[in-house]
PDB file of N, H, CA, C and O in Angstrom:
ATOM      1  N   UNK A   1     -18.223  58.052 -61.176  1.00  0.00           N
ATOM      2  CA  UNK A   1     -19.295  58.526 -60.329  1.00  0.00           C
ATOM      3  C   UNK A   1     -18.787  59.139 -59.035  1.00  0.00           C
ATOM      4  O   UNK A   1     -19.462  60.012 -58.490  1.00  0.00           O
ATOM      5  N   UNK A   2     -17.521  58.691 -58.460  1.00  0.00           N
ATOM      6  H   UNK A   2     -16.972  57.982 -58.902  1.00  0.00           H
ATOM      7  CA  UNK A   2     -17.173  59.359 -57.214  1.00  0.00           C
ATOM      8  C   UNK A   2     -16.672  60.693 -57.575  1.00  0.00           C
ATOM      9  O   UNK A   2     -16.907  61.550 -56.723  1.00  0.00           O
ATOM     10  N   UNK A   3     -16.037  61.087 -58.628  1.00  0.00           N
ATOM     11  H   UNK A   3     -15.846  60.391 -59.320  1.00  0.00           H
ATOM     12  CA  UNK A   3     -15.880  62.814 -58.688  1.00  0.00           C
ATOM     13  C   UNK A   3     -17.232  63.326 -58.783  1.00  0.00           C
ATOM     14  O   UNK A   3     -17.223  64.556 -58.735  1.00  0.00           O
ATOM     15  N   UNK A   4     -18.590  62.745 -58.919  1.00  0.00           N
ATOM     16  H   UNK A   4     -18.598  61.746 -58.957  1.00  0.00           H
ATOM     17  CA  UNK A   4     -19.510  63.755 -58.919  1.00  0.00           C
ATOM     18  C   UNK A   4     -19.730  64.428 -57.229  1.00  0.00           C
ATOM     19  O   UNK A   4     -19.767  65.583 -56.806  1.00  0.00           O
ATOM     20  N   UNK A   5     -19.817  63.419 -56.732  1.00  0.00           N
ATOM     21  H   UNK A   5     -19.787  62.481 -57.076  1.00  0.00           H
ATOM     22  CA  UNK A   5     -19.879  64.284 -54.773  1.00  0.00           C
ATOM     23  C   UNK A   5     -19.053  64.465 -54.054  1.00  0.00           C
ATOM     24  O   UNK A   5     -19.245  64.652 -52.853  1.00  0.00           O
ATOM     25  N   UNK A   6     -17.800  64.454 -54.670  1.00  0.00           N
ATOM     26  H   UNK A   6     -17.643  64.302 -55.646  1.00  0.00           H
ATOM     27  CA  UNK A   6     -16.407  64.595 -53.849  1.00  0.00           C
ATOM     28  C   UNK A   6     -16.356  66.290 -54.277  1.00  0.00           C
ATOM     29  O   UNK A   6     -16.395  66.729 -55.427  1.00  0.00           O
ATOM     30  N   UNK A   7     -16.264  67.043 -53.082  1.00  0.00           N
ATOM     31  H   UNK A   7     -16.232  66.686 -52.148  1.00  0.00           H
ATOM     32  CA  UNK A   7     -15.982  68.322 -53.364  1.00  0.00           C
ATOM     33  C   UNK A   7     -14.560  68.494 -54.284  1.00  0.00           C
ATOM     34  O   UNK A   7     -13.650  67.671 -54.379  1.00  0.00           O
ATOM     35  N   UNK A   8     -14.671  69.941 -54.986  1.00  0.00           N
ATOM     36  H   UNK A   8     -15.410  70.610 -54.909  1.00  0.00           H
ATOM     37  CA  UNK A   8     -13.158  70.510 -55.255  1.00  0.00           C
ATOM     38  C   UNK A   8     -12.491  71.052 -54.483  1.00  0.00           C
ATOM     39  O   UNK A   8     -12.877  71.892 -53.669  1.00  0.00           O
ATOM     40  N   UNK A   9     -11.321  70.620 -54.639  1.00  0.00           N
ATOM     41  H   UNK A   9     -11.008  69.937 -55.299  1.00  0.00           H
ATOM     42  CA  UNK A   9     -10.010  71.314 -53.719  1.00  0.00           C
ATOM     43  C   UNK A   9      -9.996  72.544 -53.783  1.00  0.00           C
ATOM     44  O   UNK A   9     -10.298  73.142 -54.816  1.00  0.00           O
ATOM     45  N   UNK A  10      -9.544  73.293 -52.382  1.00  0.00           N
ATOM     46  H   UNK A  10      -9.299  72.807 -51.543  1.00  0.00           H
ATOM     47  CA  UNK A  10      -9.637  74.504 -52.796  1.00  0.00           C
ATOM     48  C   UNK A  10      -7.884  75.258 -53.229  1.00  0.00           C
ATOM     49  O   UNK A  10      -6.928  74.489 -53.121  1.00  0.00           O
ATOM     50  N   UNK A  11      -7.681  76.366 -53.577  1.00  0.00           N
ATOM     51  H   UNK A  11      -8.457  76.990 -53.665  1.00  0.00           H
ATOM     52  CA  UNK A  11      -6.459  76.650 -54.422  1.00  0.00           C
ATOM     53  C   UNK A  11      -5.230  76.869 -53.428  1.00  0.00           C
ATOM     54  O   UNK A  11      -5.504  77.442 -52.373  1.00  0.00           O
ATOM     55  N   UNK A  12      -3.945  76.489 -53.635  1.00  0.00           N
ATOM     56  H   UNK A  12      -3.723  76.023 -54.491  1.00  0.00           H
ATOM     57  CA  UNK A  12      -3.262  76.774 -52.715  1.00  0.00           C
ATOM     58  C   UNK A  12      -2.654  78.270 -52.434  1.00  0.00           C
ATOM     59  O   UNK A  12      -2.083  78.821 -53.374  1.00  0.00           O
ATOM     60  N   UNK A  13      -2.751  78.920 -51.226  1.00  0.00           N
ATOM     61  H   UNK A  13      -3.215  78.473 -50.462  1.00  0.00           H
ATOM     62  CA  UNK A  13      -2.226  79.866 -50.756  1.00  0.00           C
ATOM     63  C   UNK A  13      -0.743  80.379 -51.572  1.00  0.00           C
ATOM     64  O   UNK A  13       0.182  79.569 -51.624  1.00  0.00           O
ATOM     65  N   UNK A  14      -0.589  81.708 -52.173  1.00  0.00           N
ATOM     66  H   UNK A  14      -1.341  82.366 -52.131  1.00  0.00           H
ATOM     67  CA  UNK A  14       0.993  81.886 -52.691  1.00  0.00           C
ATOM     68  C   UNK A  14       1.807  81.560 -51.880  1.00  0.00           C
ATOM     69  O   UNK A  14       1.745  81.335 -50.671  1.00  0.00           O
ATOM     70  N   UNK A  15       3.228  81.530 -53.197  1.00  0.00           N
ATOM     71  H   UNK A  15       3.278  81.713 -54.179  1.00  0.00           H
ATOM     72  CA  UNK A  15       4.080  81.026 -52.110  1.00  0.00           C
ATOM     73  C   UNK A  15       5.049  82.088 -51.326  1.00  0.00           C
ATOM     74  O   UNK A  15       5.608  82.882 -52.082  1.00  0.00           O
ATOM     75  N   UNK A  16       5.301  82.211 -50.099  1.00  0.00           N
ATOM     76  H   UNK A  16       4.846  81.565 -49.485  1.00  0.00           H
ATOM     77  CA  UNK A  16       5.798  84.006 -49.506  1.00  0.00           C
ATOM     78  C   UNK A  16       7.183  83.790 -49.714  1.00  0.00           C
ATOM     79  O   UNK A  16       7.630  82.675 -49.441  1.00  0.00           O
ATOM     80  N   UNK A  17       8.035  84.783 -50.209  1.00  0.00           N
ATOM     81  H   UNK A  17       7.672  85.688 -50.431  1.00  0.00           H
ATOM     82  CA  UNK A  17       9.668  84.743 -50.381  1.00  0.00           C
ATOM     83  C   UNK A  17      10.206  84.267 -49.204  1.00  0.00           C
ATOM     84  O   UNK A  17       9.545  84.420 -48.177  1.00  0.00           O
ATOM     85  N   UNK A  18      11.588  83.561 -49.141  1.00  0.00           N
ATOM     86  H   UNK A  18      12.125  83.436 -49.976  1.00  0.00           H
ATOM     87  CA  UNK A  18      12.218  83.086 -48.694  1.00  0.00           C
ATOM     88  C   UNK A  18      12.764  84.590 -47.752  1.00  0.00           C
ATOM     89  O   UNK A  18      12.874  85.698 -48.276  1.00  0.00           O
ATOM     90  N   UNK A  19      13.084  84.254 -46.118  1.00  0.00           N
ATOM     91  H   UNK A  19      12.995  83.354 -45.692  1.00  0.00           H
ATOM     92  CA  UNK A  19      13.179  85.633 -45.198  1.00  0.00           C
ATOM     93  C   UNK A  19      14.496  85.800 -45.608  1.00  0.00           C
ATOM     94  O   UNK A  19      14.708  84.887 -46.406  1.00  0.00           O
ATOM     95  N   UNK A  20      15.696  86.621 -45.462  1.00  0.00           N
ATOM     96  H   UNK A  20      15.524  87.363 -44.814  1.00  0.00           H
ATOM     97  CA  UNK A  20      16.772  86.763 -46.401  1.00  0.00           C
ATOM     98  C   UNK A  20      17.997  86.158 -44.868  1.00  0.00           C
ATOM     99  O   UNK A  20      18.002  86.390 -43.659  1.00  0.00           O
ATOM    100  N   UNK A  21      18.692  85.501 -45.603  1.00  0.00           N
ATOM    101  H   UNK A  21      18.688  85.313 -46.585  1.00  0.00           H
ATOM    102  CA  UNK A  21      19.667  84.977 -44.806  1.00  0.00           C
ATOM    103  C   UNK A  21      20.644  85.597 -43.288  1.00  0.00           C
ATOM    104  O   UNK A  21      21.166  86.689 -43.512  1.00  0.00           O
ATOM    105  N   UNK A  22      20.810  85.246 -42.407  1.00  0.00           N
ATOM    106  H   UNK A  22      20.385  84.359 -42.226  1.00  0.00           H
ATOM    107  CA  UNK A  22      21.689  86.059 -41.715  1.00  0.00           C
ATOM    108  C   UNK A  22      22.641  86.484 -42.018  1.00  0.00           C
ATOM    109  O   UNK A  22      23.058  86.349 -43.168  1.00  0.00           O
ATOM    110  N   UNK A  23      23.260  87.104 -41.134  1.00  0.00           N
ATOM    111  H   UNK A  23      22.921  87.213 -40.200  1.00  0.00           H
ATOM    112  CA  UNK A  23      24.316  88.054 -41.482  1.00  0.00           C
ATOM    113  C   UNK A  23      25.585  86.987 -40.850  1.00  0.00           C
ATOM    114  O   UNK A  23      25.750  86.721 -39.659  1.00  0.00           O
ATOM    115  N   UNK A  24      26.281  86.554 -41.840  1.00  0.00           N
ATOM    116  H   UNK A  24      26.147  86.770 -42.807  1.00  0.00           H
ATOM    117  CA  UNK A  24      27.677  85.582 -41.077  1.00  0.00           C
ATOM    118  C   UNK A  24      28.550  86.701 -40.244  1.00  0.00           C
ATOM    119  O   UNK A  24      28.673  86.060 -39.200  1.00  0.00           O
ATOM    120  N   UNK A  25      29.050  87.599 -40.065  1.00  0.00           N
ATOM    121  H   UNK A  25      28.950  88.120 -40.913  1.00  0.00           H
ATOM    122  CA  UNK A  25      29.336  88.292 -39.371  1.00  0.00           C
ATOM    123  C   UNK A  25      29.515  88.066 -38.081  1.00  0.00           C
ATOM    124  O   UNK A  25      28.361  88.078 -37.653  1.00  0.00           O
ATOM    125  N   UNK A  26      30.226  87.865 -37.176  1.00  0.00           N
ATOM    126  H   UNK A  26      31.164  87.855 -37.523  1.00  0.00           H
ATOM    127  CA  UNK A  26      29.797  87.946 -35.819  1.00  0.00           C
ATOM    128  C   UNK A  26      30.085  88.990 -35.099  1.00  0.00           C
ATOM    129  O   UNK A  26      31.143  89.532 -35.419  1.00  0.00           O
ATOM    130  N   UNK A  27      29.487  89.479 -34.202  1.00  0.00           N
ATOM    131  H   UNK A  27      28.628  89.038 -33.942  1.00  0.00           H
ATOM    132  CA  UNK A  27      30.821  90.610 -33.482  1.00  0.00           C
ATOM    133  C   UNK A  27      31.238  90.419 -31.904  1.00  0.00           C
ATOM    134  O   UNK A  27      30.753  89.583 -31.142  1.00  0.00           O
ATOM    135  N   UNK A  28      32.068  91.213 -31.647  1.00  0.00           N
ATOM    136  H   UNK A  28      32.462  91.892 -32.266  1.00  0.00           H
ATOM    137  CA  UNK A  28      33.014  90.985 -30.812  1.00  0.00           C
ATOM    138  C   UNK A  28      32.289  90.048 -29.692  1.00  0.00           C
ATOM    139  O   UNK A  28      32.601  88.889 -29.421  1.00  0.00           O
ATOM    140  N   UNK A  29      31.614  90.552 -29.312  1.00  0.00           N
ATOM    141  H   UNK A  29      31.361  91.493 -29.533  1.00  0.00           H
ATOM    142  CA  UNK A  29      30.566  89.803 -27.981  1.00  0.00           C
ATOM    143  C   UNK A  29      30.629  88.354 -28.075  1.00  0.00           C
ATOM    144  O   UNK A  29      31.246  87.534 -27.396  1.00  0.00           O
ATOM    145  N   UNK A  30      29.508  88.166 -29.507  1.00  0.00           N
ATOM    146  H   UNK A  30      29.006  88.832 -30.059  1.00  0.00           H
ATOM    147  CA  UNK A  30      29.773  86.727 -29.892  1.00  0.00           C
ATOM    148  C   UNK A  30      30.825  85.953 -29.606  1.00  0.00           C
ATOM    149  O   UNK A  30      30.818  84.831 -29.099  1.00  0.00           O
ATOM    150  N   UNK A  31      32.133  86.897 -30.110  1.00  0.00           N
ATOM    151  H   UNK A  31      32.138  87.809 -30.521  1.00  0.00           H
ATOM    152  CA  UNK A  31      33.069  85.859 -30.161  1.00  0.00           C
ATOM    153  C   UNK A  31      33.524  85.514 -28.702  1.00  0.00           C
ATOM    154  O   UNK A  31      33.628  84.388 -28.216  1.00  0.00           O
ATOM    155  N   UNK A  32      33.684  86.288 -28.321  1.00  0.00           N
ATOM    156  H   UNK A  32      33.599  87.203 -28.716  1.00  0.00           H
ATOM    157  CA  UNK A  32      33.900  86.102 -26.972  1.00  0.00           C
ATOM    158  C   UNK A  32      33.433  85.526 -26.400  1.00  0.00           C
ATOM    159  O   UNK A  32      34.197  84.877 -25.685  1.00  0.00           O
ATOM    160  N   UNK A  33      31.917  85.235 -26.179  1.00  0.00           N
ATOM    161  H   UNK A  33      31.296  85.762 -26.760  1.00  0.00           H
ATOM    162  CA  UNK A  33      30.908  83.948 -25.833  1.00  0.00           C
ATOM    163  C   UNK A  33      31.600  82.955 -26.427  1.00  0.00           C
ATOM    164  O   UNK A  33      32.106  82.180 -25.616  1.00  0.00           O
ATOM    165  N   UNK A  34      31.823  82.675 -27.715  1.00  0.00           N
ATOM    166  H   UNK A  34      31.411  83.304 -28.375  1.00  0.00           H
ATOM    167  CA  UNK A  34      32.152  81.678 -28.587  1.00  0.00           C
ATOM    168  C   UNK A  34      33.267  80.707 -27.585  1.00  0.00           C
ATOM    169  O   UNK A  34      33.184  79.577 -27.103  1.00  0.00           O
ATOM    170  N   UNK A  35      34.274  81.732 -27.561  1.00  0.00           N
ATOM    171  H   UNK A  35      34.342  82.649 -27.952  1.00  0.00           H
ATOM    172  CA  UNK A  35      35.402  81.442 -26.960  1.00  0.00           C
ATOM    173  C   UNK A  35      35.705  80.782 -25.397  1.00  0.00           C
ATOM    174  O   UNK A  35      36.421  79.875 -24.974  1.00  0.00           O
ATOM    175  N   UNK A  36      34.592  81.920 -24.692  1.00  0.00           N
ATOM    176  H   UNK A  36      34.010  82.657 -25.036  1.00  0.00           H
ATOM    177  CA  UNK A  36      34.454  81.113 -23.171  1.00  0.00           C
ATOM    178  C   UNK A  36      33.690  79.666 -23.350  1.00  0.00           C
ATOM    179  O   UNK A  36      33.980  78.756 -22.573  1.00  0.00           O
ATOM    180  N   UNK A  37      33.169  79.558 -23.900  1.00  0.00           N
ATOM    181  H   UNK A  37      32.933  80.296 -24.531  1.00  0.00           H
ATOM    182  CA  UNK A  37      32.190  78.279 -24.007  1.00  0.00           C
ATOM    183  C   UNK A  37      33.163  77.205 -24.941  1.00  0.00           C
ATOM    184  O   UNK A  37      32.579  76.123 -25.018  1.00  0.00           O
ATOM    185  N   UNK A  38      34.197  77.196 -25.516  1.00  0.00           N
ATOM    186  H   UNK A  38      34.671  78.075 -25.454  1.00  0.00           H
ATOM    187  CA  UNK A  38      35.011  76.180 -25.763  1.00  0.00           C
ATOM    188  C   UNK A  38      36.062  76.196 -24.943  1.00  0.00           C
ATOM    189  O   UNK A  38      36.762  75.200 -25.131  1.00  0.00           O
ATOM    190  N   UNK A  39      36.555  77.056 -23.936  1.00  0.00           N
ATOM    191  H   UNK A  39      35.987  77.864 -23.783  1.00  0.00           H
ATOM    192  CA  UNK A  39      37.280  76.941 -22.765  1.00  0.00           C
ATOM    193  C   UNK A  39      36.632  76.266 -21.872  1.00  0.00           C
ATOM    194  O   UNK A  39      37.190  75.350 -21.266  1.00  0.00           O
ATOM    195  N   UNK A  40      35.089  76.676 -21.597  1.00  0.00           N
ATOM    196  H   UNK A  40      34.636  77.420 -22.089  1.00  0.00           H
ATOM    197  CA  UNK A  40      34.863  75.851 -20.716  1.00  0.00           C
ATOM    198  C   UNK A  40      34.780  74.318 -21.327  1.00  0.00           C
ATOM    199  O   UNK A  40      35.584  73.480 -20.919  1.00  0.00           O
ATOM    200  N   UNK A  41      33.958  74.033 -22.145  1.00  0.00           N
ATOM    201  H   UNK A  41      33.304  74.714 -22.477  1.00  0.00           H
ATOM    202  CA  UNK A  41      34.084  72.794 -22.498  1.00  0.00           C
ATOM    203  C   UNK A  41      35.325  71.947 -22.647  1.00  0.00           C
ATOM    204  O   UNK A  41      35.183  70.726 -22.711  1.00  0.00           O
ATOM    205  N   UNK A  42      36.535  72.485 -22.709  1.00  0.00           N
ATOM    206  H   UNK A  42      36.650  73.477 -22.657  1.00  0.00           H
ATOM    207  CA  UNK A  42      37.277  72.091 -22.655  1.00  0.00           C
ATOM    208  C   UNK A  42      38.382  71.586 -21.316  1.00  0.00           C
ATOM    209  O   UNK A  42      39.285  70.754 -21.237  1.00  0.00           O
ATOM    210  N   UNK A  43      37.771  72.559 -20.375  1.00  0.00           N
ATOM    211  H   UNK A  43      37.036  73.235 -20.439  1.00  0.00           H
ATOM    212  CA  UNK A  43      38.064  72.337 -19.303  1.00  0.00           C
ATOM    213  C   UNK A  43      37.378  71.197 -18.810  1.00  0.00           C
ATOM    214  O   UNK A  43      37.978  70.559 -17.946  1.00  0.00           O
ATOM    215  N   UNK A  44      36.412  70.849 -19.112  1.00  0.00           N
ATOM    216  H   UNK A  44      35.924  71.367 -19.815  1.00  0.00           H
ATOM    217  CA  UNK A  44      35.407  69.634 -18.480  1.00  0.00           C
ATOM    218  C   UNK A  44      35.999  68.262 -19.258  1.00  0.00           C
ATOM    219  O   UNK A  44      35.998  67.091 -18.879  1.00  0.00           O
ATOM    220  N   UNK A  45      36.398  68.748 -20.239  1.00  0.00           N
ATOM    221  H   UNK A  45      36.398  69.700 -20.547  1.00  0.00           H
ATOM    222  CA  UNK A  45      37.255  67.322 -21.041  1.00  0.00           C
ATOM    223  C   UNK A  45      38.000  67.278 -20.129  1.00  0.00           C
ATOM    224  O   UNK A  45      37.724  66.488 -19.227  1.00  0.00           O
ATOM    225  N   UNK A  46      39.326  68.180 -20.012  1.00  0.00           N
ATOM    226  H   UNK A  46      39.550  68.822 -20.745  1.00  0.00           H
ATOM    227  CA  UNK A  46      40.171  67.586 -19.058  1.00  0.00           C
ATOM    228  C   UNK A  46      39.657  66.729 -17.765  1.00  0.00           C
ATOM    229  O   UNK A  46      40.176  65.705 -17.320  1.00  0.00           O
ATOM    230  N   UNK A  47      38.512  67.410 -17.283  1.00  0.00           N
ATOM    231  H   UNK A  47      38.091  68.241 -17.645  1.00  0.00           H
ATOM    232  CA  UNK A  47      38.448  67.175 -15.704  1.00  0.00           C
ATOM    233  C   UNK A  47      38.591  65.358 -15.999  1.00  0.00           C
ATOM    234  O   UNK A  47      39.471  64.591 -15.609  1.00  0.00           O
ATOM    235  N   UNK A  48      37.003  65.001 -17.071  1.00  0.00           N
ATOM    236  H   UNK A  48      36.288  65.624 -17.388  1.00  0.00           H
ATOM    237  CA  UNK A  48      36.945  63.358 -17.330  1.00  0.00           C
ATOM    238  C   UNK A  48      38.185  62.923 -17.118  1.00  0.00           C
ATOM    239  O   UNK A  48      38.337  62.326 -16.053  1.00  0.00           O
ATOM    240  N   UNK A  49      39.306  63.059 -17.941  1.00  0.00           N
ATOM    241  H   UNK A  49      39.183  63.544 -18.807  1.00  0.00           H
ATOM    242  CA  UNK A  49      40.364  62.201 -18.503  1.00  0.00           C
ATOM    243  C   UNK A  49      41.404  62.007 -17.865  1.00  0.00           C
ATOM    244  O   UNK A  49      42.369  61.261 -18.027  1.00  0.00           O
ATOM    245  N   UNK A  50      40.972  63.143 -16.723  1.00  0.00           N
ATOM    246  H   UNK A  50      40.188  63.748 -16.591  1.00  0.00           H
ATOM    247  CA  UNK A  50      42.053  62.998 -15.278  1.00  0.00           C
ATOM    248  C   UNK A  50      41.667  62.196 -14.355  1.00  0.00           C
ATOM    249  O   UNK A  50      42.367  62.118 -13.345  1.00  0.00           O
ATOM    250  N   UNK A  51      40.499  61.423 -14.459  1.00  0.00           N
ATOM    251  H   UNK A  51      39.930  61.486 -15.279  1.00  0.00           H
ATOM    252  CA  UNK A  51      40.102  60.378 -13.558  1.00  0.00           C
ATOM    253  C   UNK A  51      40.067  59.291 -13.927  1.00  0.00           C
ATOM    254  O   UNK A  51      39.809  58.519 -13.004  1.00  0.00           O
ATOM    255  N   UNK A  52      40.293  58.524 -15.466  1.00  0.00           N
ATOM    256  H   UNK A  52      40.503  59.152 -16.216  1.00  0.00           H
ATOM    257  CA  UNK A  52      40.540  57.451 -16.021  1.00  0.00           C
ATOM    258  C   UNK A  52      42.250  56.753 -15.585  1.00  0.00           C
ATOM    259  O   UNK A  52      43.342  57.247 -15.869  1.00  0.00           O
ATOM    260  N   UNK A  53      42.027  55.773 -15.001  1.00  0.00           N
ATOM    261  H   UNK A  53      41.141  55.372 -14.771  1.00  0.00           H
ATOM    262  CA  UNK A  53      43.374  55.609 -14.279  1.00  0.00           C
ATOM    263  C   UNK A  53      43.908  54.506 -14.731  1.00  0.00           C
ATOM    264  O   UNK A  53      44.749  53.948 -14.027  1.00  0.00           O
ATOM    265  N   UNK A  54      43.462  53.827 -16.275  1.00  0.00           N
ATOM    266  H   UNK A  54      42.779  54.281 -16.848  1.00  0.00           H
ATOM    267  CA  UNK A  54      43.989  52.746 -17.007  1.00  0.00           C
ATOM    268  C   UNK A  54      43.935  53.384 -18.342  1.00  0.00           C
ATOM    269  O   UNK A  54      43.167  54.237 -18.789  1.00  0.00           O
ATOM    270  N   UNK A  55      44.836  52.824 -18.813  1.00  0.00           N
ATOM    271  H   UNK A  55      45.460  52.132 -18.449  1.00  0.00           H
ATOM    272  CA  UNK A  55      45.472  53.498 -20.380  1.00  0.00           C
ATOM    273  C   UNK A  55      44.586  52.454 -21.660  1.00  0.00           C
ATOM    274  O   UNK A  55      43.419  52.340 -21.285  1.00  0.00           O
ATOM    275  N   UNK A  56      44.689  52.126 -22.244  1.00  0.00           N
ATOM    276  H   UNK A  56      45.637  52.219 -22.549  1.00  0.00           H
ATOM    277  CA  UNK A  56      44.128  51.435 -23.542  1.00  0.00           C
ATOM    278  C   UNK A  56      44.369  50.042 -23.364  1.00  0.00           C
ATOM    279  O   UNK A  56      43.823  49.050 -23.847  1.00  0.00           O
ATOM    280  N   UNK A  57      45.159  50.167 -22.691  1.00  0.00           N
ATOM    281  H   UNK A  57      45.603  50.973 -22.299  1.00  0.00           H
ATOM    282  CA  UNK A  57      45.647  48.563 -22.839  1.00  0.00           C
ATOM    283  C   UNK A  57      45.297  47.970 -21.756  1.00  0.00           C
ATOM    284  O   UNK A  57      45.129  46.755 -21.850  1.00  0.00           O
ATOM    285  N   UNK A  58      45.131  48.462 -20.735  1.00  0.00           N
ATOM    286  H   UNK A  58      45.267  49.450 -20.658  1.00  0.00           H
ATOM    287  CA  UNK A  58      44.477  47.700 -19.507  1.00  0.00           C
ATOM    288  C   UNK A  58      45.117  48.338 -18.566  1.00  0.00           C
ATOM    289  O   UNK A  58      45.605  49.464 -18.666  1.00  0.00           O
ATOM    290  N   UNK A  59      45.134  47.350 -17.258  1.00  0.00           N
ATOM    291  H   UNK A  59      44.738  46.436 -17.177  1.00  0.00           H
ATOM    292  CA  UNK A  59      46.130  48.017 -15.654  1.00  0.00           C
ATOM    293  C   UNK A  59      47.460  48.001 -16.293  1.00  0.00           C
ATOM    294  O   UNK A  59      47.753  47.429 -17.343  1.00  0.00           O
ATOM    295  N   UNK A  60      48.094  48.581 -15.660  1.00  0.00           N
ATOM    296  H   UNK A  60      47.856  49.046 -14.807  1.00  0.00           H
ATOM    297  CA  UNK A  60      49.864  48.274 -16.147  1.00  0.00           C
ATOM    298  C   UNK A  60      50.347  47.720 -14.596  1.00  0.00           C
ATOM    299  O   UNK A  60      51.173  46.811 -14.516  1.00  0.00           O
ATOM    300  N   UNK A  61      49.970  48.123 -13.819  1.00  0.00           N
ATOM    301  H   UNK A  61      49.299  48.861 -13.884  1.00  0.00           H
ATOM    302  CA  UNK A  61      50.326  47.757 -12.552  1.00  0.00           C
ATOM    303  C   UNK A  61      50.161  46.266 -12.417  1.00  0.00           C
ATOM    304  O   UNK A  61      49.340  45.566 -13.010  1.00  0.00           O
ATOM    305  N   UNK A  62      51.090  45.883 -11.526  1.00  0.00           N
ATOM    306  H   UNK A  62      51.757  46.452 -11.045  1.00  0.00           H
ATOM    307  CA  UNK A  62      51.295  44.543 -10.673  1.00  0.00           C
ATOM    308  C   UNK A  62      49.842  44.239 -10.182  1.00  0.00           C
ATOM    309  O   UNK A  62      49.329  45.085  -9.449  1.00  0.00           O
ATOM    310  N   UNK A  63      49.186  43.221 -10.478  1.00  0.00           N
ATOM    311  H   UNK A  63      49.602  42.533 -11.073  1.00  0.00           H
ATOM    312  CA  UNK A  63      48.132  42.490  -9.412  1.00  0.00           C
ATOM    313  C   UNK A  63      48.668  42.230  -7.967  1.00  0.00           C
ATOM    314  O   UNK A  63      49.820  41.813  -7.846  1.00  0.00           O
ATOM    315  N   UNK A  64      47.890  42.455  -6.860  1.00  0.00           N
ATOM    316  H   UNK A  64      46.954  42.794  -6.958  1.00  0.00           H
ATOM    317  CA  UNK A  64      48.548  42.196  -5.595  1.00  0.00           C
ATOM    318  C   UNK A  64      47.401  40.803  -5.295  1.00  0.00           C
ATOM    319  O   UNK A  64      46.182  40.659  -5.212  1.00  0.00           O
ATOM    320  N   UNK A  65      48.506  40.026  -5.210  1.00  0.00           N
ATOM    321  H   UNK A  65      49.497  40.143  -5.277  1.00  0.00           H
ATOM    322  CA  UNK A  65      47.738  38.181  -5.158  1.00  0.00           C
ATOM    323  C   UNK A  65      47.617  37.922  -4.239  1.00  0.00           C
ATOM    324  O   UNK A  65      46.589  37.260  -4.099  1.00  0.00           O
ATOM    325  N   UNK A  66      48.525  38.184  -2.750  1.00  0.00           N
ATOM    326  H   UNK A  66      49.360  38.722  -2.864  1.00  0.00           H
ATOM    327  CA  UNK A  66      48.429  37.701  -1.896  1.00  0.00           C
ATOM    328  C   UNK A  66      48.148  38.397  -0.336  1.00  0.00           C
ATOM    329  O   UNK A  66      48.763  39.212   0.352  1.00  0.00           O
ATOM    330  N   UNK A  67      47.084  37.740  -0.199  1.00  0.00           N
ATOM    331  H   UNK A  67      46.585  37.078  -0.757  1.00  0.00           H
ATOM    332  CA  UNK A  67      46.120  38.172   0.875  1.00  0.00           C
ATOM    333  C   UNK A  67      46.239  37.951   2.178  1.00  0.00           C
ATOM    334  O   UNK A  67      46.639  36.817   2.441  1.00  0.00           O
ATOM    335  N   UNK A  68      46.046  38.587   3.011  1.00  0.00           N
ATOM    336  H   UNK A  68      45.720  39.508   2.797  1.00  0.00           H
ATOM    337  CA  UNK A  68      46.183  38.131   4.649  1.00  0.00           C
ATOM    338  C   UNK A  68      44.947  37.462   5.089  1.00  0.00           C
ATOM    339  O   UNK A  68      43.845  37.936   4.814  1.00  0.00           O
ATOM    340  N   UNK A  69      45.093  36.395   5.754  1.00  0.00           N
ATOM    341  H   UNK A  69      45.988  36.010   5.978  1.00  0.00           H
ATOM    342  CA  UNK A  69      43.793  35.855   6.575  1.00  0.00           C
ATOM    343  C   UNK A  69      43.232  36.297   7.949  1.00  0.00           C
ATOM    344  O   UNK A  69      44.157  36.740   8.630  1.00  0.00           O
ATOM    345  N   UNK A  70      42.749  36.313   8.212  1.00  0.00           N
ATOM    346  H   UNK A  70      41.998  35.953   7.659  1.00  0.00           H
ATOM    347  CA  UNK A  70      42.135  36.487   9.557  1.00  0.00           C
ATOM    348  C   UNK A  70      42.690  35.680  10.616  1.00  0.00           C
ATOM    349  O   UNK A  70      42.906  36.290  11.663  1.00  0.00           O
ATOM    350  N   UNK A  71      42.940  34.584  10.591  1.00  0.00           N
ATOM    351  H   UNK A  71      42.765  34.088   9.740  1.00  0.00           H
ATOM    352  CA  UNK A  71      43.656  33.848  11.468  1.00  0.00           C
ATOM    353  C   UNK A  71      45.065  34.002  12.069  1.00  0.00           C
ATOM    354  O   UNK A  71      45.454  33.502  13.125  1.00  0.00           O
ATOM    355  N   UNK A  72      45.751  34.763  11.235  1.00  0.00           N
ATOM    356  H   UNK A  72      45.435  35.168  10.378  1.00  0.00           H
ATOM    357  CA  UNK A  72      47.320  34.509  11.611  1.00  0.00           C
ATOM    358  C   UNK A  72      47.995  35.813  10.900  1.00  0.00           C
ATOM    359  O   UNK A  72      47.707  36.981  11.165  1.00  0.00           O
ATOM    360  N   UNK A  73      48.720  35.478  10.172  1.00  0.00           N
ATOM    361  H   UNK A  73      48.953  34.530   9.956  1.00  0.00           H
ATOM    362  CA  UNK A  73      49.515  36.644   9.390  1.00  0.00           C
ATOM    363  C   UNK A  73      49.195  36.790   7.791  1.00  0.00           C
ATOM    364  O   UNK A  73      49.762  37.656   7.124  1.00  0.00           O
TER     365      UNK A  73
END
């Protein structure tokens, strides 16, 4: 009884061809963009890794333990 007042679907729209792929190609411009933009990025790696001042393993340096007081020497 519920297909009697349930409308019909209506038909689906065709389906439109696929738009045709780009062209892999790049030209010169591109590349050249290409190129400044992994220089720069690469330059910004460096900048990070020049301010990390402990290696993997921890400090390598000496702890300095002993402290001066206020009172004396």
């Amino acid at each position: 009884m519920g297909s009697i007042f349930r409308p019909k679907m209506p038909s689906l729209p065709p389906v439109q061809p696929a738009p045709p792929p780009p062209s892999s190609e790049l030209s010169q411009e591109e590349k050249d963009a290409i190129a400044a933009e992994q220089r720069k990025l690469e330059r910004k790696r460096k900048g990070r890794k020049s301010t990390i001042l402990t290696s993997p393993l921890g400090v390598e340096e000496e702890a300095e333990t002993e402290n001066k007081t206020l009172l004396g020497s």
